[in-house]
C-alpha positions as CSV (number, residue, x, y, z in Angstrom):
1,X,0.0,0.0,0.0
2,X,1.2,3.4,-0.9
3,X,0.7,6.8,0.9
4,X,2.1,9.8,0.1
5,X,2.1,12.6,3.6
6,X,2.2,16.2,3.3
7,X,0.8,19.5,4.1
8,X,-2.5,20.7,2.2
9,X,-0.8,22.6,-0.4
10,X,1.7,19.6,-1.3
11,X,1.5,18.1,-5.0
12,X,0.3,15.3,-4.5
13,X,0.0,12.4,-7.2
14,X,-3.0,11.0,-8.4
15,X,-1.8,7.6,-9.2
16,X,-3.4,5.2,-6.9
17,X,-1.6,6.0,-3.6
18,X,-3.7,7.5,-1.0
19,X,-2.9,10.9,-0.3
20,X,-2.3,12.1,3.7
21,X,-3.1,15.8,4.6
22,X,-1.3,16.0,7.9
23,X,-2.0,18.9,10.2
24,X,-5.3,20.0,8.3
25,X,-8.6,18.5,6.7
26,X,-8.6,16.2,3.2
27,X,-11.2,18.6,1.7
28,X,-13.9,17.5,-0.3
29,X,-13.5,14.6,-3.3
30,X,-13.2,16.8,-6.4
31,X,-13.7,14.8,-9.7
32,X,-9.8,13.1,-11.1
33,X,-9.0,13.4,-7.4
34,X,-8.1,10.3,-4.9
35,X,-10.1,10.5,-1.9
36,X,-7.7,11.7,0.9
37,X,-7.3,10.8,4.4
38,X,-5.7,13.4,7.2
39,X,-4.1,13.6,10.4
40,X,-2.5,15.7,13.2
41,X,-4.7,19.3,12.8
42,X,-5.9,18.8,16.2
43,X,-2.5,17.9,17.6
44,X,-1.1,20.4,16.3
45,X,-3.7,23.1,17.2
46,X,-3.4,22.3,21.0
47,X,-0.2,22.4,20.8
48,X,0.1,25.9,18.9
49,X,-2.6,26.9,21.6
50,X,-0.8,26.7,24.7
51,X,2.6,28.3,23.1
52,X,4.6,25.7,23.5
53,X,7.8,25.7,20.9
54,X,9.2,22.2,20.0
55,X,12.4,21.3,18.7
56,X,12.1,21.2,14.4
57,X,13.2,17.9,14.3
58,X,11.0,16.8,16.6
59,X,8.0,18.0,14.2
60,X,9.6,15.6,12.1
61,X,9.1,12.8,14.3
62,X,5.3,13.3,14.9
63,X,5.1,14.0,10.8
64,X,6.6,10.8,10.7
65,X,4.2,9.2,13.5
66,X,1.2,10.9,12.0
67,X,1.4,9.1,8.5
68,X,2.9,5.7,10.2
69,X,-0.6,5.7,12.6
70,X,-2.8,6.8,9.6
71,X,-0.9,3.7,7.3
72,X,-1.3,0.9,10.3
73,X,-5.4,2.5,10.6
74,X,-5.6,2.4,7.0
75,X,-4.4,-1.0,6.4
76,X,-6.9,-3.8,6.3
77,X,-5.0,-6.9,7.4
78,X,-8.0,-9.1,5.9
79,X,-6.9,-7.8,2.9
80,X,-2.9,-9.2,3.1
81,X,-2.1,-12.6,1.7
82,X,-2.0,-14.4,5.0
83,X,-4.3,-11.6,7.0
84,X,-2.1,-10.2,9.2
85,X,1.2,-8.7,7.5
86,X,0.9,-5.7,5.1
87,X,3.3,-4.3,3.3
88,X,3.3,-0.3,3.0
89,X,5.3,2.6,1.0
90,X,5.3,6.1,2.6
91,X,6.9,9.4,1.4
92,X,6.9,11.6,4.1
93,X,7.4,15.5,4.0
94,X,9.7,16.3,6.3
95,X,11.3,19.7,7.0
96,X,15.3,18.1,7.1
97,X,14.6,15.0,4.6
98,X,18.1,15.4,4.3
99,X,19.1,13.6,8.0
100,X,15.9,11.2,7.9
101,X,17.3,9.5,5.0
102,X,20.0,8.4,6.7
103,X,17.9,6.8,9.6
104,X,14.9,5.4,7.0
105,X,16.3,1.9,7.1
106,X,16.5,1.8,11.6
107,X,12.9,3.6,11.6
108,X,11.6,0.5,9.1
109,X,13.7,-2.0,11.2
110,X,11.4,-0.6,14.6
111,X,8.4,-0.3,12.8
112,X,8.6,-4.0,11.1
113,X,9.4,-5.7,14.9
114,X,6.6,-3.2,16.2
115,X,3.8,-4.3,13.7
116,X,5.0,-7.3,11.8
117,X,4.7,-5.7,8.7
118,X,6.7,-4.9,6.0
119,X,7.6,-1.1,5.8
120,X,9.1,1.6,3.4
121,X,9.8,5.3,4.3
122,X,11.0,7.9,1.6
123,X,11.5,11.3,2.7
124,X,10.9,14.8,0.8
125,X,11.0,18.4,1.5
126,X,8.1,20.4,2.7
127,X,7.5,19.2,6.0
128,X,5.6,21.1,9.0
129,X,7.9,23.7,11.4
130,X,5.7,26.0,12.7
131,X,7.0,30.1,13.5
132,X,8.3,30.5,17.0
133,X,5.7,31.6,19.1
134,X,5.6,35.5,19.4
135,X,5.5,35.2,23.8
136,X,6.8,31.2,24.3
137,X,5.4,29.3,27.2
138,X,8.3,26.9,28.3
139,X,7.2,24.6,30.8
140,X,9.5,24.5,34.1
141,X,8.9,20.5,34.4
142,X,12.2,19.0,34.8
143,X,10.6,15.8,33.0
144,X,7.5,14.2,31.1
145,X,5.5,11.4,31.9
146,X,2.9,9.5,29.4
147,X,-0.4,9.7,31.3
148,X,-2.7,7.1,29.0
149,X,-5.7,6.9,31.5
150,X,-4.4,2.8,32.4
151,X,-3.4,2.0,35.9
152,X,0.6,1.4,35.3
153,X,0.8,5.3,34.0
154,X,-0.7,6.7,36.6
155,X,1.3,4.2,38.9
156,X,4.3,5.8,37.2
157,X,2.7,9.3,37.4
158,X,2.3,8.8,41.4
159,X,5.4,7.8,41.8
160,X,7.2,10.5,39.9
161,X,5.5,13.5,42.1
162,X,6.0,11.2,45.1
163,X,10.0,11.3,44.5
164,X,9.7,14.9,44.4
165,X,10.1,15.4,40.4
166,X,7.8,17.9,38.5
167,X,6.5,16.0,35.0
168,X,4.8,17.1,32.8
169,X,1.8,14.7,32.1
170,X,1.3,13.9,28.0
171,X,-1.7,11.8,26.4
172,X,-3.1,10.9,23.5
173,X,-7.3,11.4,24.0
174,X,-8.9,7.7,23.0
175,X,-12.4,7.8,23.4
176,X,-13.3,5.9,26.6
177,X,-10.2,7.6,29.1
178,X,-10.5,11.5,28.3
179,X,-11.5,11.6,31.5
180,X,-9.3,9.1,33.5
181,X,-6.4,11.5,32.1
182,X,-7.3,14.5,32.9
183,X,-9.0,13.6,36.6
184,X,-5.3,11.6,37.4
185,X,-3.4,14.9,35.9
186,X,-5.8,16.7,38.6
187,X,-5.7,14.0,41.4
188,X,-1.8,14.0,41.8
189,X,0.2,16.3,43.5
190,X,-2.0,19.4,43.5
191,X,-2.7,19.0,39.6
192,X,0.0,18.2,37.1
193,X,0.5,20.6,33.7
194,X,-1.5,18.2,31.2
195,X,-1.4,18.5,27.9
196,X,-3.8,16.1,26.2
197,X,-3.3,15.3,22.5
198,X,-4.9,14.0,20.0
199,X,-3.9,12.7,16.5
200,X,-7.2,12.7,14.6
201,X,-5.8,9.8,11.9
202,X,-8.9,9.3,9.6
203,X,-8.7,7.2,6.2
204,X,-11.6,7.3,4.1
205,X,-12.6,4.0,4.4
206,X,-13.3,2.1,7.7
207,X,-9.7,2.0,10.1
208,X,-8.3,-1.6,10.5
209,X,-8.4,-2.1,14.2
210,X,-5.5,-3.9,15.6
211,X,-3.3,-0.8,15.7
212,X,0.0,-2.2,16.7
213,X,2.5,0.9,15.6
214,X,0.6,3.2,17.6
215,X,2.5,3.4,20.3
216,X,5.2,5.7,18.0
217,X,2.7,8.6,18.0
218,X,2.4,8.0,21.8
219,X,6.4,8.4,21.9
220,X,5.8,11.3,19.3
221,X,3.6,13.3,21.4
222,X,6.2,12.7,24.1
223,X,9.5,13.8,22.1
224,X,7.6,16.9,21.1
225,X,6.5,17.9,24.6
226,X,9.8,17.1,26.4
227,X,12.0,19.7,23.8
228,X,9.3,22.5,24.6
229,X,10.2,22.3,28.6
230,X,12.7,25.3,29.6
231,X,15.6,22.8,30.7
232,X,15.5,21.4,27.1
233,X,15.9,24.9,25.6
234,X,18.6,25.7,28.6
235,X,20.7,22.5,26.6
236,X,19.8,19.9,28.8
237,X,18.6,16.7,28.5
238,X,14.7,15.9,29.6
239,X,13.7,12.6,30.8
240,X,10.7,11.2,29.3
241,X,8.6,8.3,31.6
242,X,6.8,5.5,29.8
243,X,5.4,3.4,32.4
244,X,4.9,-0.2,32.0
245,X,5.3,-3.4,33.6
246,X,7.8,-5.3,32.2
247,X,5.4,-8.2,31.6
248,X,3.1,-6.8,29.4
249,X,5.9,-4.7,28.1
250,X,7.4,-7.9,26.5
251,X,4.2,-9.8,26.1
252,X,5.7,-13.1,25.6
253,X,3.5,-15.7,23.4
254,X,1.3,-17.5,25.5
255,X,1.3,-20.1,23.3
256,X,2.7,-21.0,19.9
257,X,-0.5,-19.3,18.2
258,X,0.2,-15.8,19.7
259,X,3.5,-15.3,17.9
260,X,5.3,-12.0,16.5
261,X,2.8,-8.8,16.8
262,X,-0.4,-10.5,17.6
263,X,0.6,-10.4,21.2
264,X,1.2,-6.4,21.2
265,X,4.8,-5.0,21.6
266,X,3.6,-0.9,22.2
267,X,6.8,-0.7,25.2
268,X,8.7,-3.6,24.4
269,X,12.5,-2.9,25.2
270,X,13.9,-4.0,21.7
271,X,11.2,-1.5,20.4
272,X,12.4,1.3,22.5
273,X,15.8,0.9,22.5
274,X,15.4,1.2,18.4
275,X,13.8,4.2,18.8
276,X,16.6,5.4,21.7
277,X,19.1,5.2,18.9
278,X,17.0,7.3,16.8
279,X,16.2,10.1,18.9
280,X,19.7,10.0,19.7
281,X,20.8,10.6,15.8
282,X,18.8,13.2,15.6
283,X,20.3,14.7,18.9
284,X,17.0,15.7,20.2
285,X,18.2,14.9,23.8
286,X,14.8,13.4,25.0
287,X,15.8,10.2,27.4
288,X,13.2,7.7,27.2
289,X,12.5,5.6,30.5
290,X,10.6,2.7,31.8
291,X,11.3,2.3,35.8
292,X,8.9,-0.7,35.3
293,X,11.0,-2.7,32.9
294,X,11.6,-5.3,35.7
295,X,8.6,-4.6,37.8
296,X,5.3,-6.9,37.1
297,X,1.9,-5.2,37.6
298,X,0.9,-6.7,40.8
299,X,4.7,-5.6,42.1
300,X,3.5,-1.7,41.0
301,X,1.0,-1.7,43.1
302,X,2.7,-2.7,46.3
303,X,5.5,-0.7,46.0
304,X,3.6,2.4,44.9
305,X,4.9,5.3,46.7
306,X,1.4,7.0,47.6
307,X,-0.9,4.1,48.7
308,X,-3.8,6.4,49.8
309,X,-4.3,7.9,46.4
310,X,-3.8,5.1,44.6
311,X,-6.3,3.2,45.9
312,X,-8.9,5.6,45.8
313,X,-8.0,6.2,42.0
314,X,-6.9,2.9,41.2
315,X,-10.2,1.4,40.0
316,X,-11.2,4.1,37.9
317,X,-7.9,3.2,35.4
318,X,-8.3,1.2,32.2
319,X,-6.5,-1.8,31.3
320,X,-8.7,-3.9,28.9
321,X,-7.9,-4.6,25.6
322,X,-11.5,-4.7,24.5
323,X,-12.7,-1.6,27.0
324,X,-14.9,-0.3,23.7
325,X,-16.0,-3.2,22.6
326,X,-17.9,-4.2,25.8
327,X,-19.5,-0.3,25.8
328,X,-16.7,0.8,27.7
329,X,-16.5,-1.7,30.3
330,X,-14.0,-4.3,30.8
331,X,-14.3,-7.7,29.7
332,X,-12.5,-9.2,32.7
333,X,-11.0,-11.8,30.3
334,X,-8.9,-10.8,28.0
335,X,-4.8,-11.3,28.7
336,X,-4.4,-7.3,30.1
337,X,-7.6,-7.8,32.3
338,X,-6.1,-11.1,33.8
339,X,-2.8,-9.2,34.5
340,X,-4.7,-7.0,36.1
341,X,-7.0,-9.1,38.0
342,X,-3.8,-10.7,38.8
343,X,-2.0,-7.6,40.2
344,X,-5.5,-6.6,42.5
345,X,-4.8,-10.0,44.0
346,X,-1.0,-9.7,44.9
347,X,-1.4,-6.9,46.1
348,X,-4.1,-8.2,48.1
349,X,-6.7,-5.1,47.9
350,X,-10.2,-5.5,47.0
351,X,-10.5,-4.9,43.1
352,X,-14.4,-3.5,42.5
353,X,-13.5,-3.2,39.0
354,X,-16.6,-4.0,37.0
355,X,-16.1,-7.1,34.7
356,X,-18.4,-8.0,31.8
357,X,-17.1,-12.0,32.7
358,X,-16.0,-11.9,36.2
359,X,-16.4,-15.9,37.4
360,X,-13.3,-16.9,35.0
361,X,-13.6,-20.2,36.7
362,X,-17.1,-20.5,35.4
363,X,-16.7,-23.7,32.7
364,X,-18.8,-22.4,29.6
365,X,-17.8,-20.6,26.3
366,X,-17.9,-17.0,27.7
367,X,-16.0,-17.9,30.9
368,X,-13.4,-20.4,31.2
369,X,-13.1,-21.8,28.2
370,X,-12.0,-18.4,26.3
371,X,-8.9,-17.9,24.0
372,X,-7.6,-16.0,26.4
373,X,-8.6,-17.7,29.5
374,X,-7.3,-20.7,28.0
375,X,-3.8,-19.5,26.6
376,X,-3.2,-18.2,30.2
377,X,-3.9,-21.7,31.0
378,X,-2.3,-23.6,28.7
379,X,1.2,-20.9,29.4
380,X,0.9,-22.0,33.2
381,X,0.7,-25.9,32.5
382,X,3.5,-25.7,30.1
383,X,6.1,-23.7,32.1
384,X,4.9,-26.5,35.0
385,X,5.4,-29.5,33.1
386,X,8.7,-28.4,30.9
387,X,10.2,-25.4,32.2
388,X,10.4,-21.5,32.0
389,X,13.2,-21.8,29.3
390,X,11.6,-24.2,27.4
391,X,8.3,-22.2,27.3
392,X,10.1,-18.7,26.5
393,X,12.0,-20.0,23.3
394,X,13.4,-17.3,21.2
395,X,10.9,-15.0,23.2
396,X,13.9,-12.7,24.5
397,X,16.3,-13.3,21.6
398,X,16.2,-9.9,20.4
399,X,20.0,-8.1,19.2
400,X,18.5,-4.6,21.1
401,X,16.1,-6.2,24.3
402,X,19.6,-5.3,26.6
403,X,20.3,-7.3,29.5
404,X,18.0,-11.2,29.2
405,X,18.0,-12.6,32.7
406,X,16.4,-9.5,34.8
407,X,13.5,-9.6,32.1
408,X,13.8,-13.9,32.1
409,X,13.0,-13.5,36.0
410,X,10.3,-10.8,35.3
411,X,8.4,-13.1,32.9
412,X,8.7,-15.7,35.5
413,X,7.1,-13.7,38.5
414,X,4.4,-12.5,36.0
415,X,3.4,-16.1,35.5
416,X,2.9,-16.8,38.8
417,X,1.0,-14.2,39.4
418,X,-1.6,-15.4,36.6
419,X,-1.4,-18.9,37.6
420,X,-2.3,-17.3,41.7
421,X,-5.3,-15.9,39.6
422,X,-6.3,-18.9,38.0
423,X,-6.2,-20.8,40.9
424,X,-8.0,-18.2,43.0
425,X,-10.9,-18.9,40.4
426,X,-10.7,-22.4,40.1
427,X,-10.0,-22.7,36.2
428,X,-9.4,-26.0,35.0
């Protein structure tokens, strides 16, 4: 599949590839021309709003995350030859397509381990950099932190104001935790500065709905609020929190059906140490972090530094992976809701979640004896019965993932907090 992603006033062909407006609207259809898909106007609005001024290259990287995100939505994996990998062609205006040549073939290397598909960036002049703001506002947070609406960010979030640092709180608005982010940002520390985001990706045709690069516009959104603090423009480097328990951070294969990017890989270490190298290239001196790397989910919340606040605020997060599905409610059963059904019971509070399919030990179709349920299941008896190594495979044999055994012994104690689930609920 072919896009081409560029401003409005861009030339764009009309030759089949489907034509990305970023930062502004795809107009009406006009007769000889390609219906056009859009992304970033409202991004970029909110941004220009509050006065912040970003480092140029780091418009880049959200030009580049804009038209990856509006690819992996426009992409209909039911339409590949084995219905899951795609293979897509971008050009990409960028304003300095002169240095994003040069790191094309490590931004397709992240993006083909993130999504499992097959990927092809070519970069051209004409990209976004917006005037200076006439009267600045630089932030005096010495640091940002991802605030997503789910438990482990605001975990993270906590924790940061708790150690006596100052983030900045970033999000991308999904439907369903607009207002999880903005009452945590509220909730912690007297009120965090929050910045809520949006990327507004739209292809003119239904959007695909597995989503597995979006986690670059996450890291996007990031990198463009972290060079807009006054310690970045002072020549400093600002630390950028993405918090994630390391277990659902690697996302091993439950079984040998869940392989390569149907188990998501949004914070997987080999994913963000790619992108590390990147950001480093482009010396936009944004340190990306994950305290959690070697922490499971259930080990979060017991060492959280605030304990009153998190549990009053801890029920309200989101972890399910079908929250919208189930009229935004979770399911109870899919793998994220058993991790954190899971964490609730190590850390031995009472979780009043609401969950469509609470019993799990309840032997029917809906219950017990779903995917999930089961691959959780069948992980446990496998790991019992042969081993942790034999079970993990080539799991954590990645060249980038960094040191194995701390994230081996992670995988372990995330395990065995699932199987203390399952056998909480009886499953056979």
């Amino acid at each position: 599949m072919r896009l081409v992603c560029a401003l409005e006033d861009f030339t764009f062909p009309e030759d089949g590839a489907l034509n990305v407006v970023l930062y502004g609207q795809p107009g009406a259809v006009e007769e000889g021309r390609s219906a056009r898909a859009s992304a970033g106007q409202a991004a970029k609005s909110a941004f220009l709003r509050a006065k912040y001024e970003a480092a140029p290259r780091a418009w880049d990287f959200l030009s580049i995350a804009l038209s990856v995100i509006t690819a992996d939505l426009a992409g209909q994996r039911s339409e590949s030859s084995d219905n899951w990998t795609r293979e897509f062609d971008l050009t990409i205006a960028v304003a300095d397509p002169v240095f994003w040549r040069t790191q094309a073939k490590s931004l397709e290397a992240a993006l083909k381990f993130l999504s499992t598909d097959r990927w092809k960036l070519t970069f051209e002049e004409g990209g976004f950099q917006p005037p200076p703001p006439r009267e600045p506002v630089r932030p005096t947070e010495d640091c940002v932190v991802l605030l997503s609406g789910g438990l482990d960010s605001l975990i993270g979030a906590i924790d940061l104001a708790a150690a006596g640092r100052k983030p900045l709180a970033v999000s991308n608005i999904v439907r369903g935790d607009g207002d999880n982010q903005e009452a945590f940002a509220a909730s912690i520390a007297g009120g965090l500065r929050h910045i809520p985001l949006n990327h507004n990706a739209t292809p003119p045709w239904d959007k695909e709905p597995s989503q597995r690069a979006r986690s670059l516009i996450f890291i996007a959104f990031g990198v463009l609020a972290a060079t807009a603090l006054q310690t970045y423009h002072d020549g400093a480097e600002v630390p950028f929190y993405v918090c994630e328990n390391g277990f659902i951070a690697i996302n091993p294969s439950l079984t040998g059906g869940r392989l390569g990017s149907l188990s998501t890989r949004t914070v997987h270490p080999e994913f963000l140490n790619r992108i590390r190298e990147i950001l480093a290239a482009a010396d936009l001196r944004v340190q990306i972090l994950n305290p959690y790397e070697h922490k499971t989910k259930g080990e979060m919340l017991k060492e959280c530094r605030d304990q009153a606040l998190l549990k009053a605020l801890a029920v309200q997060s989101v972890s399910c992976g079908r929250y919208r599905v189930f009229n935004y409610k979770h399911c109870g059963r899919c793998v994220p809701c058993q991790v954190r059904r899971a964490a609730f019971l190590a850390w031995n509070e009472p979780d009043t979640t609401f969950y469509k399919f609470s019993p799990l030990g309840k032997y029917d179709a809906e219950h017990a004896n779903f995917d999930d349920v089961r691959s959780v299941a069948m992980a446990v008896a496998e790991v019992g019965a042969d081993g942790l190594n034999a079970w993990l495979g080539a799991a954590l044999a990645y060249p980038k993932i960094g040191a194995v055994m701390p994230l081996r012994d992670l995988v372990d104690r995330g395990l065995k907090e699932l199987a203390a689930l399952h056998r909480y609920h009886s499953i056979r």
